[in-house]
NUKE-334554 format. One line per field, with one value per residue (C-alpha): residue number from 1; residue in one letter; y, x, z. Coordinates in nm, 2 decimals. Layout:
<kegus>
vexnu	(NUM, ...) $
guke	(A, ...) $
py	(Y, ...) $
px	(X, ...) $
pz	(Z, ...) $
</kegus>
This chain:
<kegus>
vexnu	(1, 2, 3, 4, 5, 6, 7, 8, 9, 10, 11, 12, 13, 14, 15, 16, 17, 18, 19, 20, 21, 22, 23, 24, 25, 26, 27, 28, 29, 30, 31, 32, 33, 34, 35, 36, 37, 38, 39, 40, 41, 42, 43, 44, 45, 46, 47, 48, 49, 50, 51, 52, 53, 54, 55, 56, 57, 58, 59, 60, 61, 62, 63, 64, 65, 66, 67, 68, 69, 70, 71, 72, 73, 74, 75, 76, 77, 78, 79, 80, 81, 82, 83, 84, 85, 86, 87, 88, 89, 90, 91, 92, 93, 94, 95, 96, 97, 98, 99, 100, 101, 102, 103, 104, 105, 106, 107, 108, 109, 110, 111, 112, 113, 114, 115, 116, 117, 118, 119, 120, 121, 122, 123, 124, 125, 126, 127, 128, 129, 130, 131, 132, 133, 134, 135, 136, 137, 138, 139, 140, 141, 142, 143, 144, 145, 146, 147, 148, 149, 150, 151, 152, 153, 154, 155, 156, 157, 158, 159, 160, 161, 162, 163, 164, 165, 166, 167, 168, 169, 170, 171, 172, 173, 174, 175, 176, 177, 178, 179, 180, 181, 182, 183, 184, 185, 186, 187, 188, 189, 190, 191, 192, 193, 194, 195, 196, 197, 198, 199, 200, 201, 202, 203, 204, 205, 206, 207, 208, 209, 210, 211, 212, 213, 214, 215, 216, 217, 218, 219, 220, 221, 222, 223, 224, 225, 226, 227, 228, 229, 230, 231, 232, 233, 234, 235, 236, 237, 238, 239, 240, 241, 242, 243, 244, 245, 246, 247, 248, 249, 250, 251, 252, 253, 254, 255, 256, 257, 258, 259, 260, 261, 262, 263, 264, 265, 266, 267, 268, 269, 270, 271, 272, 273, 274, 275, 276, 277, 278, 279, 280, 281, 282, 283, 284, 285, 286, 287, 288, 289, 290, 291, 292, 293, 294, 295, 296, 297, 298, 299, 300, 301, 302, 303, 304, 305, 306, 307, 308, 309, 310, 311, 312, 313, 314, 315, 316, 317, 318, 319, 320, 321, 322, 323, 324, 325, 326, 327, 328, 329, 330, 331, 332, 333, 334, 335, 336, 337, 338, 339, 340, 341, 342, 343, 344, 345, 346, 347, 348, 349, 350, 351, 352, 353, 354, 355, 356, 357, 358, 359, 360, 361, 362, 363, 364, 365, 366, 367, 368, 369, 370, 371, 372, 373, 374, 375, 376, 377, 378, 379, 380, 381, 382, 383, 384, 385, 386, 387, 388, 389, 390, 391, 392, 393, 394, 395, 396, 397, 398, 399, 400, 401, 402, 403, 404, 405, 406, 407, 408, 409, 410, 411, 412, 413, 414, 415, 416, 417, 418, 419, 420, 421, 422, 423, 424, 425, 426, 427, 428, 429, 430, 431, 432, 433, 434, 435, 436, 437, 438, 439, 440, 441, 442, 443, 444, 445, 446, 447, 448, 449, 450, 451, 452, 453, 454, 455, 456, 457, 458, 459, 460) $
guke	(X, X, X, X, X, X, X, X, X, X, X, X, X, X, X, X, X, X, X, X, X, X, X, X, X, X, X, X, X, X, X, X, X, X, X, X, X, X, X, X, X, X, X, X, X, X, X, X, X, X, X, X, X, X, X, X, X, X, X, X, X, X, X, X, X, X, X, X, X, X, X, X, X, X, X, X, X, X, X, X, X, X, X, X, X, X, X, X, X, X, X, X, X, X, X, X, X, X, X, X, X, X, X, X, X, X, X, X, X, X, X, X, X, X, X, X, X, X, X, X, X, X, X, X, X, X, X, X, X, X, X, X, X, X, X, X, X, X, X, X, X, X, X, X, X, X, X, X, X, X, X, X, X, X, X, X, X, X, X, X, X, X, X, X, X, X, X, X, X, X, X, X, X, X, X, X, X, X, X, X, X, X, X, X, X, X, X, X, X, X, X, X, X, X, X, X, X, X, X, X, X, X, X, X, X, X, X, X, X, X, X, X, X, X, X, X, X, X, X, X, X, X, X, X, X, X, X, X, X, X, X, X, X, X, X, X, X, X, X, X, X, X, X, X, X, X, X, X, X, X, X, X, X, X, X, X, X, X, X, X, X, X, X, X, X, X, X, X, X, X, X, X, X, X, X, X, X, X, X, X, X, X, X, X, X, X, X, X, X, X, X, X, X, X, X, X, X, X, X, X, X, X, X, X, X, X, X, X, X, X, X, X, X, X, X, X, X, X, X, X, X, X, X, X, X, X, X, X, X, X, X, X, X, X, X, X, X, X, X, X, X, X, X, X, X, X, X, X, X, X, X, X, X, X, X, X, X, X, X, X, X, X, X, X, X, X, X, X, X, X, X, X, X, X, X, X, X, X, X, X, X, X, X, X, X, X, X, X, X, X, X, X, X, X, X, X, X, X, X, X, X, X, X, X, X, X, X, X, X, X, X, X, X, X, X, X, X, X, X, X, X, X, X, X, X, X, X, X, X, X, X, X, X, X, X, X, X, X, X, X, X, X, X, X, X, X, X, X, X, X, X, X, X, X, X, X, X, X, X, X) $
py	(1.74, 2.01, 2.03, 2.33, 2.53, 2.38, 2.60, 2.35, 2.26, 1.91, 1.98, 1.63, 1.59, 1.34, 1.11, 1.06, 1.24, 1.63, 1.83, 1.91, 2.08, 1.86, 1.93, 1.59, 1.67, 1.30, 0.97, 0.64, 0.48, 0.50, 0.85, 0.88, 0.54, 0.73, 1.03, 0.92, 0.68, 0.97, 1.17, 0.93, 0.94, 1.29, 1.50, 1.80, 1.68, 1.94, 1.78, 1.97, 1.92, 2.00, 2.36, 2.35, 1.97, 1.89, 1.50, 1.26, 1.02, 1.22, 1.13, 0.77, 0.50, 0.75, 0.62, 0.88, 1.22, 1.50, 1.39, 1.27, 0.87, 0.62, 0.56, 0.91, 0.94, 0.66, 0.77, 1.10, 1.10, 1.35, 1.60, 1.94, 2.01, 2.32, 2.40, 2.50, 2.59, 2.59, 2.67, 3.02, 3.27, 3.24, 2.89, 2.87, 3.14, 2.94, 2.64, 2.78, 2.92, 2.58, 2.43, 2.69, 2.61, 2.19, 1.90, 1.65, 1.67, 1.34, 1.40, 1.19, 1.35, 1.15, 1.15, 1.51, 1.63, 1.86, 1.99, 2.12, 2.29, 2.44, 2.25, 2.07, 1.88, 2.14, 2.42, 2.21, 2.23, 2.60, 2.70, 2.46, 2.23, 2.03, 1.95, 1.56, 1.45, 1.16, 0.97, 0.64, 0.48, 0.17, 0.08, 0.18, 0.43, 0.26, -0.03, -0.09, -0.01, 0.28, 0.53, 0.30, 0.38, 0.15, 0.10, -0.17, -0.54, -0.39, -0.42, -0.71, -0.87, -0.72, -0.80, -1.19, -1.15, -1.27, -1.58, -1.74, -1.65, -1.89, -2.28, -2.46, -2.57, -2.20, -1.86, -1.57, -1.42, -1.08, -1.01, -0.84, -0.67, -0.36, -0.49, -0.25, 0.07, 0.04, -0.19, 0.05, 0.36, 0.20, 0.10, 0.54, 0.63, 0.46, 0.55, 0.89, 0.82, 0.68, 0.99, 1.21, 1.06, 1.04, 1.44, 1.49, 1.38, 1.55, 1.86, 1.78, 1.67, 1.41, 1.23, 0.86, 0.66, 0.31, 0.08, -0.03, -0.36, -0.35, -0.33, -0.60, -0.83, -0.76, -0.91, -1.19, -1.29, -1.66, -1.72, -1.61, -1.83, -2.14, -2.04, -2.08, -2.40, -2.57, -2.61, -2.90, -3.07, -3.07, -2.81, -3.11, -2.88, -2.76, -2.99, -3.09, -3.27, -3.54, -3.55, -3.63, -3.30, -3.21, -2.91, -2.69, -2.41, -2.18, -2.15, -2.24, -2.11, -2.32, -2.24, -2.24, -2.43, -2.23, -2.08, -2.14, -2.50, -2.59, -2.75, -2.60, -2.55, -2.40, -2.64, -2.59, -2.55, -2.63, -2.42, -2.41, -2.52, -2.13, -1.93, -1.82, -1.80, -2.06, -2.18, -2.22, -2.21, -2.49, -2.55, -2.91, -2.83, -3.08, -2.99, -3.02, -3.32, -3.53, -3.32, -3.24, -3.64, -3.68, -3.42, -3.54, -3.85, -4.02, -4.15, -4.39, -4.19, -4.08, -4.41, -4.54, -4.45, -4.28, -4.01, -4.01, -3.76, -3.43, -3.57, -3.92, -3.67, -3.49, -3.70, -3.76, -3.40, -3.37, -3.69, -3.56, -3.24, -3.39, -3.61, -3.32, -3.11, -3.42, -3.31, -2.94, -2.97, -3.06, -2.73, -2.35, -2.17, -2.00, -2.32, -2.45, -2.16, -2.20, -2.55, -2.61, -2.28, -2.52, -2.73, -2.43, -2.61, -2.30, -2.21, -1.88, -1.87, -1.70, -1.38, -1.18, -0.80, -0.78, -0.95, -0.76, -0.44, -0.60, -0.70, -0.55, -0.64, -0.44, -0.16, -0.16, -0.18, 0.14, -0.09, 0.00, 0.33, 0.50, 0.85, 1.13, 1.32, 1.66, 1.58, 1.19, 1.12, 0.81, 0.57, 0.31, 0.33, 0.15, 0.29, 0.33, -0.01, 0.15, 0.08, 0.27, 0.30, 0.69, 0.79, 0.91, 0.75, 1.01, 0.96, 1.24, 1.33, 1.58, 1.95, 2.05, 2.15, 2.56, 2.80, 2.88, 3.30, 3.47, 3.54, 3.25, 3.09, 3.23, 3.22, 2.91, 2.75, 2.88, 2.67, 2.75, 2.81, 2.64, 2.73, 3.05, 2.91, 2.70, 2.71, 2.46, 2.36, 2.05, 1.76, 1.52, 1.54, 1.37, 1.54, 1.67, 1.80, 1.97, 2.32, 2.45, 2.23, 2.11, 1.83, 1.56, 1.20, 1.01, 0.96, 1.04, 1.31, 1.42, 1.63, 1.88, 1.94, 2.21, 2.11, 1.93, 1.75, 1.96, 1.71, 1.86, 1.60, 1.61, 1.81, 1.57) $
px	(-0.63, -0.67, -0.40, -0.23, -0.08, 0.21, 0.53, 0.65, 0.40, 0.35, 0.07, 0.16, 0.40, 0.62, 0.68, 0.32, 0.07, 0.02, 0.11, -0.17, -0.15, -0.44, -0.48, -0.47, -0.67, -0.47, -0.47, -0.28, -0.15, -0.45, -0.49, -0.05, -0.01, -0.22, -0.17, 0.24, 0.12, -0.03, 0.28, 0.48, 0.27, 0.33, 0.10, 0.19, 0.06, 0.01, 0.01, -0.21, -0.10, -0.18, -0.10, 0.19, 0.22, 0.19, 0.13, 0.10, 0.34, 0.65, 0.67, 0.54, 0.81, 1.07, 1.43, 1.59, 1.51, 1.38, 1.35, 1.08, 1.00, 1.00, 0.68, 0.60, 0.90, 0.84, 0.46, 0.53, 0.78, 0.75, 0.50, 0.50, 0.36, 0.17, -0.03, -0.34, -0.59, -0.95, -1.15, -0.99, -1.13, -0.76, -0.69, -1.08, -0.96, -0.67, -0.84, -1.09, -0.82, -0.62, -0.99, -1.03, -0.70, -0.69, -0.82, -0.86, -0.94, -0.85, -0.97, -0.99, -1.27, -1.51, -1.85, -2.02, -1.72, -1.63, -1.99, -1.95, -1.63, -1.85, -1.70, -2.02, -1.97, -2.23, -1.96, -1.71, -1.86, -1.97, -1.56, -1.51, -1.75, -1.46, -1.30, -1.33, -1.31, -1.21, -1.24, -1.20, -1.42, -1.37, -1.73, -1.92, -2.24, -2.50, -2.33, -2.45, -2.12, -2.06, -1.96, -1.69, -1.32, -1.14, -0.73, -0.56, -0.57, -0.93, -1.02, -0.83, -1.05, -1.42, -1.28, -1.24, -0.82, -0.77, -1.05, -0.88, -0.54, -0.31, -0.37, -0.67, -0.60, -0.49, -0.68, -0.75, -0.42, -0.37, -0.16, 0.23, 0.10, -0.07, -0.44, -0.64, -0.42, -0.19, -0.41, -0.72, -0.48, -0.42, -0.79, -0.92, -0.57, -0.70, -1.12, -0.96, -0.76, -1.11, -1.28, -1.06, -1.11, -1.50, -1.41, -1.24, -1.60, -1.83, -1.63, -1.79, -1.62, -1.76, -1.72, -1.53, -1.53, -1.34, -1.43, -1.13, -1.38, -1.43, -1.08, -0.94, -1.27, -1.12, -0.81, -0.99, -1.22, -1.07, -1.19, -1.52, -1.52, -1.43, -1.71, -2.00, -1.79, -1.79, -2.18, -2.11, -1.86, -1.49, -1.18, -0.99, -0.70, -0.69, -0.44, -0.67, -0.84, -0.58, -0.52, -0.89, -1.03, -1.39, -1.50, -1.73, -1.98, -1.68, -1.39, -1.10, -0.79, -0.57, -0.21, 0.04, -0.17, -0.17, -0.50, -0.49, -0.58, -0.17, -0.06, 0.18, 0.38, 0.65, 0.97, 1.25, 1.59, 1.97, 2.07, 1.68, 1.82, 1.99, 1.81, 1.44, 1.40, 1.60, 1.24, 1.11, 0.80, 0.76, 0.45, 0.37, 0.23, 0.09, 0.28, 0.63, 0.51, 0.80, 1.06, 0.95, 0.98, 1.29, 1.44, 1.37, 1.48, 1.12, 1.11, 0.88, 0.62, 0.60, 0.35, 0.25, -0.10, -0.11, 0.11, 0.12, -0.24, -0.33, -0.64, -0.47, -0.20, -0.46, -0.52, -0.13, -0.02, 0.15, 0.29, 0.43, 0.54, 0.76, 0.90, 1.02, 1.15, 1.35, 1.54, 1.49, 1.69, 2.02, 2.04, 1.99, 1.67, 1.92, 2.07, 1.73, 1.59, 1.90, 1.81, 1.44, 1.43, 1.62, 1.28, 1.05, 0.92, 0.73, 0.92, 0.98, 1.25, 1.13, 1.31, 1.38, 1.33, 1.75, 1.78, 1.56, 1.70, 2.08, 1.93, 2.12, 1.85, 1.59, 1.82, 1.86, 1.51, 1.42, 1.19, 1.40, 1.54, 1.82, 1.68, 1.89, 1.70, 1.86, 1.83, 1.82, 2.07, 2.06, 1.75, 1.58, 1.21, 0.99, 1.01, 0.79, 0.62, 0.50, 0.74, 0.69, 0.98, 1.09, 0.92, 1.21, 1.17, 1.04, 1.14, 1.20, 1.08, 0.83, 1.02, 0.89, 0.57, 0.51, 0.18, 0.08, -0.08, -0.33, -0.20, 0.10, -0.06, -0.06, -0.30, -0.32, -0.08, 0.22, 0.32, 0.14, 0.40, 0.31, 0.46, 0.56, 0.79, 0.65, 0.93, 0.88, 1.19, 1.42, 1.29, 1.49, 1.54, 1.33, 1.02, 1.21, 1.09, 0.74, 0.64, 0.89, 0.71, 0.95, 0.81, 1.08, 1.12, 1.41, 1.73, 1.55, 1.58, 1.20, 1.24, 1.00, 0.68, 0.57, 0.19, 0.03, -0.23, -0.28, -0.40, -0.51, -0.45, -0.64, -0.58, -0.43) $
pz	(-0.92, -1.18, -1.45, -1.50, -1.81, -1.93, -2.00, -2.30, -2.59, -2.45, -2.19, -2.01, -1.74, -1.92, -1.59, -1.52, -1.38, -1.43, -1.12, -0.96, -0.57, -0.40, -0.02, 0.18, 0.51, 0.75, 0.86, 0.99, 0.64, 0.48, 0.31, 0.32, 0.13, -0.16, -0.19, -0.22, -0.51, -0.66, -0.59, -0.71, -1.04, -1.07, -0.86, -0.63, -0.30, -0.02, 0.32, 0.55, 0.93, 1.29, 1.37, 1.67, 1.67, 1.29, 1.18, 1.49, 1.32, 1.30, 1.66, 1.66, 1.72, 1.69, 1.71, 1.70, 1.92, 1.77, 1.44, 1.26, 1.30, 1.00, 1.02, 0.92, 0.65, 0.50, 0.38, 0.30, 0.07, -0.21, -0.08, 0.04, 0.41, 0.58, 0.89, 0.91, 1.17, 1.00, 1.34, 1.24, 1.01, 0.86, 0.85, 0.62, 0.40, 0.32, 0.31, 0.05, -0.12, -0.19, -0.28, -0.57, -0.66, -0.64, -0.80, -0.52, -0.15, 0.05, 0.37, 0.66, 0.94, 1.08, 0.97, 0.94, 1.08, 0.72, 0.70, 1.09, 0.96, 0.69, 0.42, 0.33, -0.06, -0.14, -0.05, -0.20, -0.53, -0.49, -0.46, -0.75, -0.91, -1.08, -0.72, -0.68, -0.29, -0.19, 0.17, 0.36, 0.61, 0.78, 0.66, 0.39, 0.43, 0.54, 0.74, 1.06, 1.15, 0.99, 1.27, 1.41, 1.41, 1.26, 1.21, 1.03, 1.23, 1.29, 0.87, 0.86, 1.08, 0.98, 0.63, 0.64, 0.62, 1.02, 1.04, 0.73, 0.83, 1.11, 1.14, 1.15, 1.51, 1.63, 1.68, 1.39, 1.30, 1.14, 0.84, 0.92, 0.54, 0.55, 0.40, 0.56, 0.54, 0.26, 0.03, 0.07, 0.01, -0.35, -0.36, -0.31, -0.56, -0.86, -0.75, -0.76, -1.11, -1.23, -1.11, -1.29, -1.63, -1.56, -1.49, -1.85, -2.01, -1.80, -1.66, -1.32, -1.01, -0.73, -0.42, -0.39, -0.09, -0.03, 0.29, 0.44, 0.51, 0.14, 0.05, 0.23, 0.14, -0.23, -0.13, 0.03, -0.28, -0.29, 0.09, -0.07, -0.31, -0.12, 0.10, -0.14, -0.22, 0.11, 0.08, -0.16, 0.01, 0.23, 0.04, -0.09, -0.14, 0.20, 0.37, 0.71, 0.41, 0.43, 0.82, 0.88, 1.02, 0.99, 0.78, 0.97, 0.84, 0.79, 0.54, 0.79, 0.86, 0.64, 0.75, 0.46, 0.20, -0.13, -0.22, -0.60, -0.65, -0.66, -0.35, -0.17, 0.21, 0.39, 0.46, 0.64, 0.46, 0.57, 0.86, 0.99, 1.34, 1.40, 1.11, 1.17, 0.82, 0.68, 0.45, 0.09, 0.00, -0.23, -0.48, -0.60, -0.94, -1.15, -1.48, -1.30, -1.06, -1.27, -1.24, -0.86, -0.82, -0.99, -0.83, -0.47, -0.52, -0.52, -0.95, -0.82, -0.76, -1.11, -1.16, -0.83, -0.86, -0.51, -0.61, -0.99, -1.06, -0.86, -0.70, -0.58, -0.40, -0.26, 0.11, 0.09, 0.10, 0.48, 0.40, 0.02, 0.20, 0.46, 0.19, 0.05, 0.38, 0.40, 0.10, 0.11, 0.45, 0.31, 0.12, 0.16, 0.03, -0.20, -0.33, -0.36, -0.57, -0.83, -0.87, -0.86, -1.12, -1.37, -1.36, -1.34, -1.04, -0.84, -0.54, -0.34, -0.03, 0.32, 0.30, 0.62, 0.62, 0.67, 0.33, 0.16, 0.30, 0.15, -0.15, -0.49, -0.69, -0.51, -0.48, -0.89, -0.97, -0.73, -0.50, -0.21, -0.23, -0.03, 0.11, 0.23, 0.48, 0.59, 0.97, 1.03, 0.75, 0.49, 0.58, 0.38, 0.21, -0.05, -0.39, -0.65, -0.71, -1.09, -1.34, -1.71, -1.91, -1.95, -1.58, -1.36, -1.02, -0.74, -0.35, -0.14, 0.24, 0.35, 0.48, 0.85, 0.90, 1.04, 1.00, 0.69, 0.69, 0.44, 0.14, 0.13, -0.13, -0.46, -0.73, -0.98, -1.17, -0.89, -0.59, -0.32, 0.02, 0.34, 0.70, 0.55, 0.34, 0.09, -0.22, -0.49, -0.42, -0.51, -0.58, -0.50, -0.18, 0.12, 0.31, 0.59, 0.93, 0.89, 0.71, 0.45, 0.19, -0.01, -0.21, -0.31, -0.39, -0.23, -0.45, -0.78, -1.03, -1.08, -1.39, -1.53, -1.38, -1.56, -1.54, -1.26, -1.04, -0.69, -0.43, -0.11, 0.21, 0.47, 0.80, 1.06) $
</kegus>
């Protein structure tokens, strides 16, 4: 992402970033989730798609006919969106035009598939040494899996998420949370960040790489931990501990036991009976264990020296836990979380995806933003998680994808036009169907951006 001239005298974008066009040549939720974080943070992202077809996810799980699916809206806000077919003369001289002009390349070919295209790094650098380019693997180089494809539930399991993940008793269970796609998006955005500040010192740019494997093993580094740990004896904290089950060579699954050294469990709340979701998650920490037994109704535990320190409560924890459920069943999770707060006893209610698409507060803290997309109308998406004070929030959808010819982009420093049409155009509105690249940001006012990042996204 190369900054540009600014207009004003400051040469910073004053929301985050500096726009900067950077090609993003395409892939499941990986190379989407970050570019849009850098987009988010300021960066003119131009989304490179399939000529004819554009992006494959503008029809995946579509709901609605003819428009483009939720999956794909809700990645690609606040970009801008060409075609391009680089096994044509044309398509390269546009392609080599938009690497002169960028800062980053996040591409997302398989392996040697950029140097077939004659894109080598070499001929990266050669059209512009500063260009930093960034991919994902599901393995690292040199892995003796290295050539495999990989999607999501696929690095969840290579990466030690889905063998530590379900109940002890049951089978490996994946993650409903992107680890492998979204978490590894974050993972290349801030290798990219890092590789742009190594860029300010040396004046050269490089290559950056993230594992998916790697990411979600990063997320995973308490399972780790209590691996080396299980060589010198059982996971006391690990609640088949107290029902008598054998450890074997392997960190187990451990079902809802809390992975910090604080005991804690799932338990059903009032209404549990017709409500899915009707839980708390409630953690017995040591600090609040006399409020927790006060509160319960169990006083006496305060001193009887099976309950009264962490490690006597230890073998007793399905037995402390349904003590609790017992109480936690004569109120609602929300009733519960008003009152345990008063205690600052750790708790956390089970919150279905309908309440936190109702929630009021998420909607006034920009988490979940309302989008208003020119063809499918209002529809819901996740906001910027980054919160600085002055940065103007960014969500807007992608415009429709169409061909982009010789000579639509113009030289540095000017928005380049995709599918013809390319117009730097309003902001604040959502990526729409595919081509006119309009970059936006839903239901935000974006402000200046009168020096930028360009991020080139790789070709789907």
């Amino acid at each position: 992402m190369r900054p540009r001239r600014a207009k004003r005298k400051d040469k910073r974008d004053e929301q985050g970033l500096e726009r900067s066009p950077h090609p993003r040549l395409h892939a499941c939720a990986v190379r989407p989730t970050c570019t849009q974080l850098l987009a988010w943070f300021g960066a003119d992202v131009i989304k490179v798609e399939r000529p004819g077809s554009g992006d494959v996810t503008r029809t995946q799980l579509r709901d609605i006919p003819d428009v483009d699916a939720l999956y794909f809206t809700m990645l690609n806000s606040n970009k801008r969106s060409l075609t391009l077919d680089t096994k044509k003369p044309e398509g390269k001289k546009i392609l080599e035009q938009l690497i002169r002009e960028s800062d980053v390349l996040v591409e997302n070919f398989g392996p040697g598939a950029l140097d077939r295209m004659g894109f080598s790094w070499e001929r990266i650098n050669e059209l512009n040494p500063k260009m930093i380019v960034a991919s994902v693997k599901g393995f690292s180089d040199g892995h003796h899996y290295e050539d495999l494809k990989v999607y999501e539930n696929v690095a969840q399991c290579a990466g030690g998420a889905a063998s530590t993940t379900g109940f002890w008793d049951g089978p490996p269970t994946v993650s409903a949370a992107a680890l492998g796609d979204s978490n590894t998006g974050m993972h290349l955005a801030i290798g990219i960040l890092t590789a742009l500040r190594g860029r300010d010192q040396t004046g050269k740019g490089q290559k950056v790489a993230v594992s998916m494997q790697d990411a979600v093993l990063n997320l995973c580094r308490v399972k780790l931990r209590d691996q080396q740990r299980l060589a010198h004896g059982p996971l006391k904290e690990y609640s088949q501990y107290g029902e008598g089950v054998p450890f074997g060579d392997a960190v187990p699954r451990a079902g809802n036991d809390s992975g910090g050294g604080q005991p804690g469990w799932i338990l059903k709340c009032k209404g549990w009976e017709t409500d899915p979701n009707a839980y708390i998650y409630f953690i017995t920490q040591a600090p609040v264990w006399e409020k927790i037994c006060d509160v319960i109704g169990k006083p006496e535990w305060k001193t009887d020296p099976d309950y009264a320190k962490p490690a006597a409560r230890l073998p007793r924890l399905k037995h402390i836990f349904n003590t609790i459920e017992q109480w936690t069943m004569t109120k609602t999770k929300f009733e519960l979380m008003d009152l345990l707060n008063q205690y600052d006893i750790p708790c956390g209610p089970i919150l279905s995806m309908k309440e936190i698409a109702e929630e009021p507060s998420l909607r006034k803290t920009g988490t979940v933003v309302e989008v208003d997309h020119p063809k499918r109308g209002k529809y819901l998406s996740v906001g910027n998680t980054h919160q600085a004070v002055g940065q103007p929030d960014r969500s807007a959808p992608l415009a429709a994808a169409g061909r982009a010819q010789p000579g639509d982009l113009r030289p540095p420093r000017r928005e380049p036009r995709g599918a013809g049409r390319a117009e730097a155009a309003d902001r604040r509105h959502p990526m729409a169907g595919a081509g006119d690249g309009r970059r936006r940001h839903p239901g935000r006012p974006a402000g200046d951006h009168s020096e930028a990042h360009r991020l080139l996204a790789e070709p789907a």
